[in-house]
C-alpha positions in Angstrom: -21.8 -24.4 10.3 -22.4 -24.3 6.7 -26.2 -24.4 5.3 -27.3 -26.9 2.1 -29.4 -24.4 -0.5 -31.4 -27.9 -0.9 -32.9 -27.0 2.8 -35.6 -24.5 3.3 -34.8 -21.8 5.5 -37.9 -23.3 7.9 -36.8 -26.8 7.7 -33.3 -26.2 8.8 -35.2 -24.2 11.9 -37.1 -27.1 12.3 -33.8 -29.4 12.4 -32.0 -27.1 14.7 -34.3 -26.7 17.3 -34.4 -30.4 17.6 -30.9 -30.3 17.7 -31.3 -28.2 21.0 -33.8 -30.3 22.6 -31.4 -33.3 22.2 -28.7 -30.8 24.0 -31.4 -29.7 26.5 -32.2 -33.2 27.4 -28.3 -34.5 28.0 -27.7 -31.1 30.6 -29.9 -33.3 33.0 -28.4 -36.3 32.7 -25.1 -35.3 35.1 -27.7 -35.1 37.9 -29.1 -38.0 37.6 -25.6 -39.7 37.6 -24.4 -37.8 40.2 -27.7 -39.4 42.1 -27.1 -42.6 41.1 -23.3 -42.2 42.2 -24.2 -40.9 45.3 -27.1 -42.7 46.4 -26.1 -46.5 45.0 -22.5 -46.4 44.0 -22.8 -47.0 40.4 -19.6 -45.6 38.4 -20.1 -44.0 35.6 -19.1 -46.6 33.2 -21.7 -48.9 35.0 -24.3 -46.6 34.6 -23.3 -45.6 31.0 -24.1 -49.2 30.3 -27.1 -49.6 31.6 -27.8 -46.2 30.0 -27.1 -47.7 26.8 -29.1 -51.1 27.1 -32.4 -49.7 28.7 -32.2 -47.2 25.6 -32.2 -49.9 23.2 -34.8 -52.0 24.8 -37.3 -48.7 24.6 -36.5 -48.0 20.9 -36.6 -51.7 20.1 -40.3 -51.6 21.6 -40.7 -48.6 19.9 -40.1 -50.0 16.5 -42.4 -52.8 17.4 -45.2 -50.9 18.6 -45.0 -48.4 15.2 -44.5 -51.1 12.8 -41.3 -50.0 11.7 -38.9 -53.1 12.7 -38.7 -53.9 9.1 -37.1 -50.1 8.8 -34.2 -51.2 11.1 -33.9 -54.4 10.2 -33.5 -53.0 6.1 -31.0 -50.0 7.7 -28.8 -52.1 9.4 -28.4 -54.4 6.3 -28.0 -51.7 3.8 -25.4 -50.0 6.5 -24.2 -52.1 8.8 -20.7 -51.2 8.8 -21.2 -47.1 9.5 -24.1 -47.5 11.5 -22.2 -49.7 14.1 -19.8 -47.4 14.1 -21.7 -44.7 14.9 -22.7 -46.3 17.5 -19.6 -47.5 18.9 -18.6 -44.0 18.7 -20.9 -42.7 20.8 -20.3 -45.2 23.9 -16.6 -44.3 23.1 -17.2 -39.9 23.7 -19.7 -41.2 26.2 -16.8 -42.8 28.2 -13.6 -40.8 27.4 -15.9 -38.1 28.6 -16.8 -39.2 31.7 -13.2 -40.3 32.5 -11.9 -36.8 31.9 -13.9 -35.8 34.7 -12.9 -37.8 37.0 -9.5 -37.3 36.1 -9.4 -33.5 35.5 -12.7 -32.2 36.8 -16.4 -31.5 35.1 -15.1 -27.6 34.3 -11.9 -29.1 32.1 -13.5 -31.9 30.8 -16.8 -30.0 28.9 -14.7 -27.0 28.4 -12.6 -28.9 26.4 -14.5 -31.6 25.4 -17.8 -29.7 23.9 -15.3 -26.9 22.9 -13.2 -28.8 20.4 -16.2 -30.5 18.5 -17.5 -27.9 17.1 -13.9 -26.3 16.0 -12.8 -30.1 14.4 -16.0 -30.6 12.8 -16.1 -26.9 11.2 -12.4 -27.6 10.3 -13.3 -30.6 8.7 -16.2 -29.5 6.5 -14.8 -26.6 5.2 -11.4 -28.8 4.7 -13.7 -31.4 2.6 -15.5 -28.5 0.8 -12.5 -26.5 0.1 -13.9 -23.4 1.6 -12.9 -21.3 4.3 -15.3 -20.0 7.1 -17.4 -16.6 6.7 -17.2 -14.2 9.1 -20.5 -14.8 10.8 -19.8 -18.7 11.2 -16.1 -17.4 13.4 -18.3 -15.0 15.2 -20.8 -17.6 15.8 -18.3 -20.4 16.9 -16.5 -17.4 19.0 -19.7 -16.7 21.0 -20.4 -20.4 21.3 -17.0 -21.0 22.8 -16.9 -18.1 24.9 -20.3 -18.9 26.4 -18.9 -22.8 27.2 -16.0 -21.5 28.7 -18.2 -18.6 31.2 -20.9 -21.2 31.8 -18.6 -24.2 33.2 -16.1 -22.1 34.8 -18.9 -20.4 36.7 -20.3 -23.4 38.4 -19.3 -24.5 41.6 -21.3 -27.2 42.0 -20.5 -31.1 41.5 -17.0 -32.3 40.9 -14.3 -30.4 41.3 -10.7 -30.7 39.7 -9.3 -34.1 39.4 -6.0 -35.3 40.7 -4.5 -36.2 37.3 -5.3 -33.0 35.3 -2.9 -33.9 32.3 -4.4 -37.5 31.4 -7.8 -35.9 31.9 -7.1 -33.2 29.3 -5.7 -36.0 27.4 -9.0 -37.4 27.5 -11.0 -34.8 27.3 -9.2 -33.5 23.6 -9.8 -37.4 22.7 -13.3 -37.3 24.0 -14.1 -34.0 21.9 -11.9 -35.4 18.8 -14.5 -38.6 19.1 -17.9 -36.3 19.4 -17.0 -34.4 16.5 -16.6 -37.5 14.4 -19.7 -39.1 15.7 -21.9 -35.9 15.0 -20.5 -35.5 11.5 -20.8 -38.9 10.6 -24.5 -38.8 11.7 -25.3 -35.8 9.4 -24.1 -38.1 6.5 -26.1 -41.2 7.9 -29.0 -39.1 8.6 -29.8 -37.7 5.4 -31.1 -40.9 3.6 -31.5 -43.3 7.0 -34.7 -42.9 9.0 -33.9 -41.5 12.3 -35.9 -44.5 14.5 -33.9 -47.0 12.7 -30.6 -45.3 12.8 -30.7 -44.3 16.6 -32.0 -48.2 17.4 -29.4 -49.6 15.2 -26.5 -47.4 16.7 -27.8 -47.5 20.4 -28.4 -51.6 19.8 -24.1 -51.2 18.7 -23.3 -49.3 21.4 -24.9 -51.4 24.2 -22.9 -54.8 22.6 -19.9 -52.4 23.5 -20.5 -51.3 27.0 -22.3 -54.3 28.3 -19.1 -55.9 29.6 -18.4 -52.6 32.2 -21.5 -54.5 34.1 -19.7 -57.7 34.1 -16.3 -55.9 35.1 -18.2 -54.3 37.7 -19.9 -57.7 39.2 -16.2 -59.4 39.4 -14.8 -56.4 41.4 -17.7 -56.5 43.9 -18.5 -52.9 43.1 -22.5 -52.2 42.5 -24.1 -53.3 39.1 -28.0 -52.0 39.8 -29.6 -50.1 42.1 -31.7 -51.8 45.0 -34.3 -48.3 45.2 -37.3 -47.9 43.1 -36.4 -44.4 42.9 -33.2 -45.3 41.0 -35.0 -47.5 39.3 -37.0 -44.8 37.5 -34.0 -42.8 37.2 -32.0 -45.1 35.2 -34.9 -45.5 32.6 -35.0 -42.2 32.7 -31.6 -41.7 31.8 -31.9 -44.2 29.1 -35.5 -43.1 27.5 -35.4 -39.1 27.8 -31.6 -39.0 27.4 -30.7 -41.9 25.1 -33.2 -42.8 22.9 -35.5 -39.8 22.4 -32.6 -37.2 22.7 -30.5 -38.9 19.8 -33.7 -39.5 18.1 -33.7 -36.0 18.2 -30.2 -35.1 17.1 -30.4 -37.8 14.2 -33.6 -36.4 13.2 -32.0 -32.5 13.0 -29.1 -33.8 11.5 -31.2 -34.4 8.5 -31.3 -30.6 7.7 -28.5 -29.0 10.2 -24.7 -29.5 9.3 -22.2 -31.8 11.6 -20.5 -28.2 12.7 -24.1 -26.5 13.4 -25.1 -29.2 15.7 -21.9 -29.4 17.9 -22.9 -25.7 18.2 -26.2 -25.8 19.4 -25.7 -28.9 21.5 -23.7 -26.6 23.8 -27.1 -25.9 25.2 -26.7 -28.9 27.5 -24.4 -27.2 30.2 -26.4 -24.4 30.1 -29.7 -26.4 31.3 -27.6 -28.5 33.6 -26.4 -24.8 34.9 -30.2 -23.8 35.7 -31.5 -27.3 36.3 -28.5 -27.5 39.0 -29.8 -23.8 40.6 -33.5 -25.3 40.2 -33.0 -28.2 42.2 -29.8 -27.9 43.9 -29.8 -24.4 44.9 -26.7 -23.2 43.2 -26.5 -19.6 42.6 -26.3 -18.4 38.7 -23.5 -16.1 39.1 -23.5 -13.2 36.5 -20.1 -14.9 34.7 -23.0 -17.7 33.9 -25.4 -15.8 33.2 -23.7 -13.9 30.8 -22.0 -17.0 29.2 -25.5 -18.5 28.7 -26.8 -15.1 26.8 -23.8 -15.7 24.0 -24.4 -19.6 23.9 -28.1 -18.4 23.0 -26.9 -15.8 20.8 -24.5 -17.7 19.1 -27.5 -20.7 18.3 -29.5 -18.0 17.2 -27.2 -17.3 14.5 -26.8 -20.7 13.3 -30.2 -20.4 12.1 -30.2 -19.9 8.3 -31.4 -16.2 6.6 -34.1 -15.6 4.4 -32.9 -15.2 0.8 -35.5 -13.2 -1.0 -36.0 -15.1 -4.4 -34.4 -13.3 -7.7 -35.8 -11.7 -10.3 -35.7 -13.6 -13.9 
């Protein structure tokens, strides 16, 4: 959670509250996969795939359409090693996560999962930097954590505790260990690697990786697309809104908002799958969440970076 002096005060703002829409964006993804599980079978691992490749197909267009093909192309050449990566690492949290909750239940897996990014990446900074955290960075990783932990606890709506709750935690502490390397390693790429190019080249990575779940799933006779229009759309949903613009989003705020500060503010996702689930679903916001979301926003609220009044010379 540590701020760069080389950022102004407003562009950091700027950075974070992109971070947040990324966050914003992933909270509705879980109902659109519960959907999709519900309505036409498709696992999660399926449905991360096509997640993944319908992604890269929009950003490829993308580039196309703006001109900036050449920008990827140049990115992936200059950084083809660490941008692959960070793409591979992202399919990876993408599906350790969503096999900790079918192992040990939604509330375990994001509690533990989104809890422990933020707490390894800070770790790691300060670690690299040789500095130890300042009392308003614990507070604001406290009130962060606190919030994560009131928010899931307090739902009661899809997936409940898994019968295998020790892999799952397993998973889940994996899961969190990846996220926190992904999101750090971003803030490196981010600062000299436009953010189009580097979400198309990681996304493009990151399909190559998950592609063969579809496969897997044809040979076991279990479904590999949905027959409905409706899923249709919510598929290229999943992969436009939550894919491709939201880590457009995070790569771009990762420009100006540290590794540590982004896990942080990214816990904003199961606070708008909270009140996206009592929006549409009906589920009651019990005071427990309600509370937990007021210190998730607090604690985001201090992430933001103060004023320093200029000195006299």
């Amino acid at each position: 959670m540590t701020t760069r002096p080389a950022h102004s005060p407003r562009s950091s703002a700027v950075g974070l509250a992109q971070v947040c829409s990324a966050g914003l964006l992933w909270g509705t993804g879980g109902l659109v996969v519960t959907v999709l599980h519900e309505e036409d079978g498709l696992g999660a691992m399926t449905t991360s795939a096509w997640r993944m490749l319908i992604a890269a197909a929009a950003l490829v267009a993308f580039a196309v359409l703006t001109r900036r093909w050449r920008t990827v192309v140049a990115t992936f050449r200059k950084r083809p090693v660490v941008v692959v990566l960070a793409g591979c690492l992202t399919a990876i949290y993408q599906g350790l996560y969503f096999l900790a909750v079918l192992a040990a239940g939604v509330s375990v897996a994001t509690v533990v999962s989104l809890g422990l990014a933020p707490v390894l990446a800070a770790t790691w900074e300060h670690a690299r930097a040789r500095t130890r955290p300042s009392p308003r960075e614990l507070a604001v990783l406290a009130a962060a954590l606190v919030g994560l932990l009131l928010v899931s606890t307090a739902s009661t709506g899809h997936g409940g505790a898994g019968d295998q709750p020790v892999l799952g935690l397993l998973l889940a502490v994996a899961s969190g260990a990846v996220y926190a390397a992904t999101t750090v390693l971003g803030h490196h790429l981010a600062r000299d690697v436009d953010p189009v190019a580097l979400t198309t080249c990681a996304t493009g990575a990151g399909t190559v990786l998950l592609a063969p779940f579809l496969v897997v799933a044809a040979l076991g006779d279990r479904p590999v697309a949905t027959s409905r229009p409706e899923g249709w759309l919510l598929l290229v949903y999943l992969g436009v809104a939550t894919m491709a613009l939201s880590y457009g989003l995070l790569y771009a705020g990762l420009r100006t908002t540290s590794g540590s500060a982004a896990t942080v503010a990214t816990l904003v996702e199961p606070l708008s799958a909270a009140a996206l689930a009592a929006l549409l679903l009906d589920e009651r916001l019990t005071a427990t969440a309600l509370v937990g979301g007021a210190l998730i926003l607090a604690a985001v609220v201090g992430l933001r970076p103060r004023e320093v009044p200029p000195t006299a010379t």
